[in-house]
C-alpha positions in Angstrom: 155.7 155.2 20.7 153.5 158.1 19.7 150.4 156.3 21.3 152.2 155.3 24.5 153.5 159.8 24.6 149.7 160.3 24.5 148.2 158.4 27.4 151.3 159.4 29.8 150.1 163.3 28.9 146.7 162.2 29.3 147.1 160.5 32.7 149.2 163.5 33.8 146.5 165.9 32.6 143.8 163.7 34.1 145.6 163.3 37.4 146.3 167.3 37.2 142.4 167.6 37.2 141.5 165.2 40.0 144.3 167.3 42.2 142.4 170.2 41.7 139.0 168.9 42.7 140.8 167.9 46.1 140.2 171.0 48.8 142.0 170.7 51.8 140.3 172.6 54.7 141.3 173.9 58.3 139.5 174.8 61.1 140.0 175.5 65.0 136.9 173.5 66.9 134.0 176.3 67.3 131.6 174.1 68.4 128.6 174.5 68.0 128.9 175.7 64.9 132.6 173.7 63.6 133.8 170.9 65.6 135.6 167.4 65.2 133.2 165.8 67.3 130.3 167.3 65.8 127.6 165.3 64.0 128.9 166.0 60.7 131.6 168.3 61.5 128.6 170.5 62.6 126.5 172.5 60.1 128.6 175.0 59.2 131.0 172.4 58.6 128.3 170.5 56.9 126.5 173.2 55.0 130.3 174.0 53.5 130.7 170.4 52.6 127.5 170.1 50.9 128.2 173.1 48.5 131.9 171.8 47.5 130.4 168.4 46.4 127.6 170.1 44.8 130.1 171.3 42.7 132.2 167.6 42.4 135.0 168.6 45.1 136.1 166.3 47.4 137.6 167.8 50.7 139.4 166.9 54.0 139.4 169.1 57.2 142.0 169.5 59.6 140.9 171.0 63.3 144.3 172.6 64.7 144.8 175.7 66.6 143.4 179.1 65.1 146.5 180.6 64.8 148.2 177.4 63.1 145.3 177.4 61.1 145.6 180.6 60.2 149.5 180.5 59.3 148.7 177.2 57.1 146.6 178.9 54.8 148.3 182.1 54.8 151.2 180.9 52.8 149.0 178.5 50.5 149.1 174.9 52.4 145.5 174.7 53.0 142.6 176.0 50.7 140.8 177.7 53.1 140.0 178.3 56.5 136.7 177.5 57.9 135.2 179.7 60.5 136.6 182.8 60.0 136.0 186.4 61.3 135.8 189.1 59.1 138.4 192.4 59.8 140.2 194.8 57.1 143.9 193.6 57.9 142.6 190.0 56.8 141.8 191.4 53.4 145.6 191.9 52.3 145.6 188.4 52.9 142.6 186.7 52.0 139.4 186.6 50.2 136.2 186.1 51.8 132.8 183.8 51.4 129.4 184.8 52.5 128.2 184.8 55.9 127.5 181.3 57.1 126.5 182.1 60.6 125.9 185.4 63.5 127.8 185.4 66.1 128.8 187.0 69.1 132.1 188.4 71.1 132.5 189.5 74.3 133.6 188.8 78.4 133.8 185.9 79.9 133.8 186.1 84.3 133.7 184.1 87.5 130.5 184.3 88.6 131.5 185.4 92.4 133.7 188.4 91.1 132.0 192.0 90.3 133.4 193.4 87.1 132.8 197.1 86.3 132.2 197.0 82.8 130.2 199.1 81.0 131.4 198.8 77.5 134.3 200.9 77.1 137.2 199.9 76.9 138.5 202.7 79.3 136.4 200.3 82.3 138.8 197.2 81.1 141.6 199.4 82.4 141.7 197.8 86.0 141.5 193.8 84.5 143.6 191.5 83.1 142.0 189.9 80.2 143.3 186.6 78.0 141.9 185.9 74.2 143.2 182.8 71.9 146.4 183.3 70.1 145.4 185.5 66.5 141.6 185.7 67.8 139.8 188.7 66.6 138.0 190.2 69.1 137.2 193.8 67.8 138.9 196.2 66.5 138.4 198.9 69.5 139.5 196.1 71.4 142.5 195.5 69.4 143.4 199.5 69.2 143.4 199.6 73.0 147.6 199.2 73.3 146.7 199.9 77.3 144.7 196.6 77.8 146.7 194.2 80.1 146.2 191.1 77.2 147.8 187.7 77.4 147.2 185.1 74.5 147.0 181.5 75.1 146.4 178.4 72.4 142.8 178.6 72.6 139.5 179.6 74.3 139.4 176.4 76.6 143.1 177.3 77.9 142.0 181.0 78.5 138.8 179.9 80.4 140.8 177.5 82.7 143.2 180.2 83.5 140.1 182.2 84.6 138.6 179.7 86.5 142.2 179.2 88.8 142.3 183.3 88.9 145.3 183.7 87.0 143.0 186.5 85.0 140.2 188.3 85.8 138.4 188.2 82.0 138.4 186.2 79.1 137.3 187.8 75.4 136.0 185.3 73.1 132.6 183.8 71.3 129.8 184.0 73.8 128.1 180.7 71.8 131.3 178.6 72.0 132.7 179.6 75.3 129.2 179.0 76.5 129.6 175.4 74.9 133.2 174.7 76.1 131.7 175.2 79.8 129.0 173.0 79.5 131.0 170.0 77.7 134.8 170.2 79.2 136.0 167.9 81.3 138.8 169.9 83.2 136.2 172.7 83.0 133.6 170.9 84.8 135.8 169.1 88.0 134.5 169.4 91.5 134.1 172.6 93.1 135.5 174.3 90.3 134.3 178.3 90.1 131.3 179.0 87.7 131.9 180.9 84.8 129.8 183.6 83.1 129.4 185.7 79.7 128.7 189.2 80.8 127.0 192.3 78.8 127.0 194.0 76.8 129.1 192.4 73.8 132.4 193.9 72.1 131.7 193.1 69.0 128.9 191.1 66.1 131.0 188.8 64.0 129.9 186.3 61.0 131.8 183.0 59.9 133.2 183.1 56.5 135.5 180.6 54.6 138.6 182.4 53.9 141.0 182.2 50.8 144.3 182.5 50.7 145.4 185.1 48.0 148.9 183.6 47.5 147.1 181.2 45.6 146.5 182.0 42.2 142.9 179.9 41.7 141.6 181.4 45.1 139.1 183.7 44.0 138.0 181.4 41.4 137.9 178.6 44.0 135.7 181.0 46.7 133.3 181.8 43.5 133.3 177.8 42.7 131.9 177.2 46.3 129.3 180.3 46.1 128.1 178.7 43.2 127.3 175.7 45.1 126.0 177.2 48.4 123.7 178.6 45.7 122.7 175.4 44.7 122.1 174.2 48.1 120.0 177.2 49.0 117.4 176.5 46.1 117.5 172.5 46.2 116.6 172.1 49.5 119.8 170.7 50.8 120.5 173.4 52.9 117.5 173.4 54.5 117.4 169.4 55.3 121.3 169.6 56.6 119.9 172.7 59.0 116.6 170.5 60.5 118.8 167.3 60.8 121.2 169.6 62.9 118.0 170.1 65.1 116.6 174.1 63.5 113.1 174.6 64.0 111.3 174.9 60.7 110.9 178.5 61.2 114.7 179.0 62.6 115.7 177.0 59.6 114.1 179.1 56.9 115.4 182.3 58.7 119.5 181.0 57.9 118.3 179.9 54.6 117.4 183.6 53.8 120.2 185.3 55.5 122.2 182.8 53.3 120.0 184.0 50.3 120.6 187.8 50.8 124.4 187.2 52.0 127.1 188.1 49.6 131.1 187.5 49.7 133.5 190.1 50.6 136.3 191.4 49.0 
């Protein structure tokens, strides 16, 4: 009786452990950084991957909208997000890895229309301008309560409402809007109006993993997977994943020292 007590506390102590060990991520498509469709996941996706089994974690992602993804983890039903944009209201919520990538924010245009922007938000005044639902764009951007702003489910939604003139602007990521019009379908039909980023940008941004603070082990999970981007760094298997996903030798062993020099936040 005694012996059979013992291995049903083991097991459940065992299976406990294992349960721990198994990360369930989230992420809106970003390609071509994050994306389901990706080789890999894409090498953010793949870089993050590589540093969780480094340290024996087995993972799942799930690619939904950014604000759904942002609500799971919020209240604790993911372990982090993937992708994410640093700003200070996130840090009452969440805790932050390093800086996996640079990227950029700004306007997005039809290519026949002039636009009289010069940076400020003051020359948005005249425009109406759409952004993905719970997108960070900047936080002068943000502050500007006299911007005409609409929100849709994402940045491919946003650019097709641009390209039937239903806005004049779209704010988003220059590298993945600039993706989305080269590789979407409904973006790309017949006679369909051209599309442009314009300067200057509203904002630099970096994607972090972020950690949802109404879980007791996230800080200790975030340190966990510094530990292993660590590894990854000085083993080389950062810097294989980064050539496979077609960085130049020289392009590849500039990430590999921003990801050397990089540290988490808050």
């Amino acid at each position: 009786m005694i012996k059979a007590i013992y291995c049903l506390l083991l097991c459940c102590i065992i299976s406990k452990v294992n349960a721990a060990e198994d990360w369930q991520l989230v992420a809106e498509n970003s390609p071509p950084y994050i994306g389901e469709r990706l080789v890999d996941n894409g090498w953010v996706t793949a870089l993050t991957k590589a540093a969780l089994a480094n340290q024996n974690i087995n993972n799942d992602i799930e690619f939904t909208s950014w604000n759904r993804a942002l609500e799971l983890t919020k209240i604790n039903k993911k372990s982090a997000i993937l992708g994410a944009f640093y700003t200070d209201d996130r840090t009452e919520l969440f805790y932050y890895s390093r800086p996996l990538a640079n990227v950029y924010v700004g306007l997005f245009k039809l290519k026949n229309r002039d636009i009289n922007f010069d940076g400020s938000m003051d020359s948005l005044q005249p425009y109406s301008i759409c952004k993905g639902k719970g997108y960070a764009v900047s936080e002068v951007f943000s502050e500007s309560n006299g911007l005409a702003i609409t929100s849709t489910r994402g940045l491919i939604n946003s650019l097709y409402m641009l390209q039937k003139g239903r806005i004049d602007l779209v704010a988003g990521t220059k590298e993945v809007g600039e993706y989305w019009l080269k590789n979407t379908d409904k973006l790309n039909e017949p006679g369909a109006a051209q599309i442009e980023y314009i300067s200057p940008d509203l904002e630099h941004h970096q994607l972090h993993l972020m950690f949802p603070k109404s879980d007791p082990n996230a800080k200790q999970n975030r340190d966990t997977l510094e530990q292993g981007f660590n590894n990854i760094v000085y083993n080389g298997t950062a810097k294989k994943i980064l050539v496979k996903h077609g960085f130049s030798t020289s392009k590849a062993a500039e990430l590999i020292t921003f990801l050397e020099q990089s540290s988490t936040r808050n």
